[in-house]
C-alpha positions as CSV (number, residue, x, y, z in Angstrom):
1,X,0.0,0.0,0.0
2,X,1.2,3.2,-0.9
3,X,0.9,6.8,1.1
4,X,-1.0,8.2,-1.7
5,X,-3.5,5.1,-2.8
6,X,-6.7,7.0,-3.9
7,X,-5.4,10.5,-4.4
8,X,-5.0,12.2,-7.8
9,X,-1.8,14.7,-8.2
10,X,-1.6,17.1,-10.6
11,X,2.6,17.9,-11.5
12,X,3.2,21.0,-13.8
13,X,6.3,21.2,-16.0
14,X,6.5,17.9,-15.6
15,X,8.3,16.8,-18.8
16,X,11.4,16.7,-17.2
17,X,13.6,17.5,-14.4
18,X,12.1,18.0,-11.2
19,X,8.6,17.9,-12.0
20,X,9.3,14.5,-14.1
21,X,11.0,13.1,-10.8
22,X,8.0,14.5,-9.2
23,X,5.6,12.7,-10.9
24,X,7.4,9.4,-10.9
25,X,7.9,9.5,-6.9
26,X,4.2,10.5,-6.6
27,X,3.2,7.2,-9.0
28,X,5.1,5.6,-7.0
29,X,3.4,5.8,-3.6
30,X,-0.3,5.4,-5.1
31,X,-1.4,8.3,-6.9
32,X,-3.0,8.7,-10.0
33,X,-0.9,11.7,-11.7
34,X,-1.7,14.1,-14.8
35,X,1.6,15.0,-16.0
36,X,1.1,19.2,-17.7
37,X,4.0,20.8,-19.5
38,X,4.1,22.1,-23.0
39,X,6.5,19.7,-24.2
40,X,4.0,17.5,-25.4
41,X,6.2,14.4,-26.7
42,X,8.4,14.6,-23.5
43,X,5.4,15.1,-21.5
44,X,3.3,12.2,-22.7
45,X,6.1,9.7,-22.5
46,X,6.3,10.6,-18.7
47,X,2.8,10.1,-18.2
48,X,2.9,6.6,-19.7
49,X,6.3,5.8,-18.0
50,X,3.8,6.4,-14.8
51,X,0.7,4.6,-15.8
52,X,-0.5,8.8,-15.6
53,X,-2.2,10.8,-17.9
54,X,-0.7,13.9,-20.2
55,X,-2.2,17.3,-20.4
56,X,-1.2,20.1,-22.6
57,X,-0.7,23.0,-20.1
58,X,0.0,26.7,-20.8
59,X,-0.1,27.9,-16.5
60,X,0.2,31.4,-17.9
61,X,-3.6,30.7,-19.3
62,X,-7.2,30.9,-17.4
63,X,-8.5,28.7,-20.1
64,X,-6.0,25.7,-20.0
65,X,-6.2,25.8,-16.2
66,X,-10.1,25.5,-16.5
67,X,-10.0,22.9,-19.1
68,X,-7.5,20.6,-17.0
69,X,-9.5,21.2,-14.1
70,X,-12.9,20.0,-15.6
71,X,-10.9,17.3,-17.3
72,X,-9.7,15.5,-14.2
73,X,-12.7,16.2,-12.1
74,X,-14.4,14.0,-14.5
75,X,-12.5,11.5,-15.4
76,X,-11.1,10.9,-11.7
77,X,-13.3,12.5,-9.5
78,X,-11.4,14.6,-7.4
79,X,-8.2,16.9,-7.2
80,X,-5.7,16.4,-4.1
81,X,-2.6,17.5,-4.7
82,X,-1.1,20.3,-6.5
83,X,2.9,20.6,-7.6
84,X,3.5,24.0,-9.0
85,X,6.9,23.1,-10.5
86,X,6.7,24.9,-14.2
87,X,9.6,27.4,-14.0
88,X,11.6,29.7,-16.6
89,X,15.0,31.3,-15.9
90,X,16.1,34.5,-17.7
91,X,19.8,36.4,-17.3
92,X,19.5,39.9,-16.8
93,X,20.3,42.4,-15.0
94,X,17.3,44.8,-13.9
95,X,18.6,47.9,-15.9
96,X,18.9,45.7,-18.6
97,X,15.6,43.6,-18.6
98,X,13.4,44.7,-21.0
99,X,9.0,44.5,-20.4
100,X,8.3,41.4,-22.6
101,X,11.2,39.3,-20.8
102,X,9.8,40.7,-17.5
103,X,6.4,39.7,-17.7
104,X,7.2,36.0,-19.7
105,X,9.2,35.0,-16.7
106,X,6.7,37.0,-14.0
107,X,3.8,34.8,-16.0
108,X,5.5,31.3,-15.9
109,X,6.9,31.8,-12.5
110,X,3.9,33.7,-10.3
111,X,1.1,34.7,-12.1
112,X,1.0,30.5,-13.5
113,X,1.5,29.3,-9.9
114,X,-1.4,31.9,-8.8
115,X,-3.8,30.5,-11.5
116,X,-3.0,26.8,-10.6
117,X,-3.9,27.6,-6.9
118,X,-7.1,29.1,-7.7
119,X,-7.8,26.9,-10.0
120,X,-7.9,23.8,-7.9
121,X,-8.5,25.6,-4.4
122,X,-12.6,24.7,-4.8
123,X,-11.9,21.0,-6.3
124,X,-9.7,20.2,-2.9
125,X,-12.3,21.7,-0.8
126,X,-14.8,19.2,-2.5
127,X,-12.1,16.6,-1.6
128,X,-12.1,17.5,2.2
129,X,-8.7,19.0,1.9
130,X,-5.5,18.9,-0.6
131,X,-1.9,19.9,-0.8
132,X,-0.6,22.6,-3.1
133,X,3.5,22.5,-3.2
134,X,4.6,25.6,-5.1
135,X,8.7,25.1,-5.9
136,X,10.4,28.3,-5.9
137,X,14.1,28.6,-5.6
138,X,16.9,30.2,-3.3
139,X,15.9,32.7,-5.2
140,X,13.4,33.6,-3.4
141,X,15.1,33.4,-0.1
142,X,18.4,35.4,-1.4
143,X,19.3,37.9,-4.3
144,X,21.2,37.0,-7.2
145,X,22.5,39.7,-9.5
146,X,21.8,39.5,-13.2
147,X,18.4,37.5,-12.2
148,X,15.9,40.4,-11.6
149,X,12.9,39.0,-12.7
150,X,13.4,35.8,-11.4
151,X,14.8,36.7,-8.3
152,X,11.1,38.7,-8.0
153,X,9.0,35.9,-9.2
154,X,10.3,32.9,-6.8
155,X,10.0,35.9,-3.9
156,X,6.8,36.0,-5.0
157,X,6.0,32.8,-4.7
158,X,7.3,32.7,-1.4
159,X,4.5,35.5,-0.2
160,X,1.5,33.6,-2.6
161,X,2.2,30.5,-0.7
162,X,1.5,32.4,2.9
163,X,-0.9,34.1,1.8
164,X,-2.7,31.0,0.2
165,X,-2.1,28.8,3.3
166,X,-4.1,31.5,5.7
167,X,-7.2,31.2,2.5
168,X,-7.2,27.8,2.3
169,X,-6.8,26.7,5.6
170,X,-10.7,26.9,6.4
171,X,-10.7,24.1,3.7
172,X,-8.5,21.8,4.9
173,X,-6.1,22.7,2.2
174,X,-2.1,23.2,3.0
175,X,-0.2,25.4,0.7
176,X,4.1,25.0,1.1
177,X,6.8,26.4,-0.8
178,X,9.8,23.8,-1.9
179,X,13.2,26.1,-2.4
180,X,16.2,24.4,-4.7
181,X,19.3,25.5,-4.5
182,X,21.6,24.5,-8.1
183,X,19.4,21.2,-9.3
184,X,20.9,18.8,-12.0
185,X,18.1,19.8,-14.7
186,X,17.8,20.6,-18.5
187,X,17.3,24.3,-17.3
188,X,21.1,24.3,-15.5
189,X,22.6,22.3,-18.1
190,X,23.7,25.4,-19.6
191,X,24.8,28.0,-17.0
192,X,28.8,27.6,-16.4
193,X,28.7,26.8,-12.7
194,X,32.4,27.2,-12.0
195,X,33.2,27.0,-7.9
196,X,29.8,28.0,-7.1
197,X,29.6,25.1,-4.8
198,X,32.9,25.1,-3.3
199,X,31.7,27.2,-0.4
200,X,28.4,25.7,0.3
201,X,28.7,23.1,3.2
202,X,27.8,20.1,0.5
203,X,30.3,20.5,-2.1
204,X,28.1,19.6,-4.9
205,X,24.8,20.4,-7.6
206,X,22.0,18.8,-5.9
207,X,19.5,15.8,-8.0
208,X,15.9,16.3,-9.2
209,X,15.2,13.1,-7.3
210,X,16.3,14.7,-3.9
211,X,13.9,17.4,-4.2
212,X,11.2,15.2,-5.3
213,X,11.8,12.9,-1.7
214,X,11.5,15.9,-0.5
215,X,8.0,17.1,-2.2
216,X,6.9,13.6,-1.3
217,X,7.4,14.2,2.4
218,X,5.1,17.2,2.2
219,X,2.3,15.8,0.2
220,X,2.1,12.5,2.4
221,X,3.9,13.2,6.0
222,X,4.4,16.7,6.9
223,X,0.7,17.1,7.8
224,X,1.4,19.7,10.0
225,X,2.8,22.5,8.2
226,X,1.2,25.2,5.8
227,X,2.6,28.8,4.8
228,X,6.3,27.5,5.2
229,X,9.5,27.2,3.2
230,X,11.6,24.2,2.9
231,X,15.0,24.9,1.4
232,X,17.0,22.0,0.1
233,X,20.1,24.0,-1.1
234,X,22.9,21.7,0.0
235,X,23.4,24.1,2.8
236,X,24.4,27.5,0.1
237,X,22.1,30.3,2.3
238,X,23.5,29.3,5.6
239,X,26.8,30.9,4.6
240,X,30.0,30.0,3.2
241,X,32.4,28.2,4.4
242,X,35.6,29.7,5.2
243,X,39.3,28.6,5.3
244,X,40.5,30.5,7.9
């Protein structure tokens, strides 16, 4: 028997990298998972790797949350868990960001994590209850030059996920934020990381599949936290290390 037998998860950008990891550990306890990304041929293949089902998912669109939503409520009865993993990155400075990059990675990031939430806030209620795990990023615990606008959305995340906690909590609904430090995914495989590890107590890039233990234990076992922050950074915003 599984800790999620009966309960149907819903993992965004979940063709690959974390949310792929996500979805398999999910599967893996007992849930019934509808793998979303845009990536449709990477997407689908992850689905059927899980015994799951694909959607085509746009977060940054009312419509496509709406559709996914009806979509699952019908043909598996309920919504209980949430993994708001779709993320962009973009390099640059904030004197140098321009509107359009602004609000593409403000979209993916917040305002898609936003719609997911509301989207399936009166589904879990129906349910007795859910779990909505937004991932944001040390990014939204720290600063990091040249990242303004994703430095602003995983910040924002961090606030949406308190703020949606206190909403939902009259429903029986938990709302956590998951914070990666460097992740071994397709959307680091091409930033030069040099010694950026070196002074962070574990020496080395962390792996999707640690953060998705980690999502597992607060879907299934941390049932007593909401409107919280988990950081699995391999210790980087504690401080550095120093050879002194």
């Amino acid at each position: 028997m599984g800790k999620l037998d009966g309960k149907v998860a819903i993992v965004t950008g979940g063709a690959r990298g974390m949310g792929a990891e996500e979805a398999r550990i999910l599967a893996a306890e007992g849930a019934r998972v509808i793998v979303c990304d845009v990536l449709d041929e990477e997407g689908a293949a992850v689905a059927s790797s899980v015994n799951g089902t694909y959607r085509h998912l746009d977060v940054t669109q009312e419509s496509d949350w709406a559709d996914l939503v009806a979509t699952a409520e019908l043909s598996l009865g309920r919504i209980d868990i949430l993994i708001n993993n779709a993320g962009v990155v973009g390099f640059s400075p904030v004197d140098k960001t321009d509107l359009t990059e602004w609000n593409r990675v403000i979209g993916i990031n917040l305002t898609g994590v936003f719609l997911g939430i509301r989207a399936v806030a009166a589904p879990m209620a129906a349910a007795g209850g859910g779990v909505i795990v937004n991932i944001s990023s040390t990014a939204g615990i720290m600063g990091y030059s040249n990242l303004s606008a994703y430095v602003a959305s995983k910040w924002g995340v961090r606030g949406l996920t308190k703020a949606a906690a206190l909403d939902l909590a009259k429903d029986g609904t938990r709302v956590v934020s998951v914070h990666p430090g460097g992740v071994r995914t397709p959307m680091t495989a091409g930033i030069d990381t040099g010694d950026m590890y070196a002074s962070q107590p574990i020496h080395r890039i962390g792996e999707p599949a640690e953060i998705a233990k980690l999502v597992l234990y607060l879907v299934a076992d941390a049932t007593y936290s909401t409107g919280t922050e988990f950081i699995a950074d391999g210790g980087a915003t504690v401080g550095q290390v120093l050879d002194i």
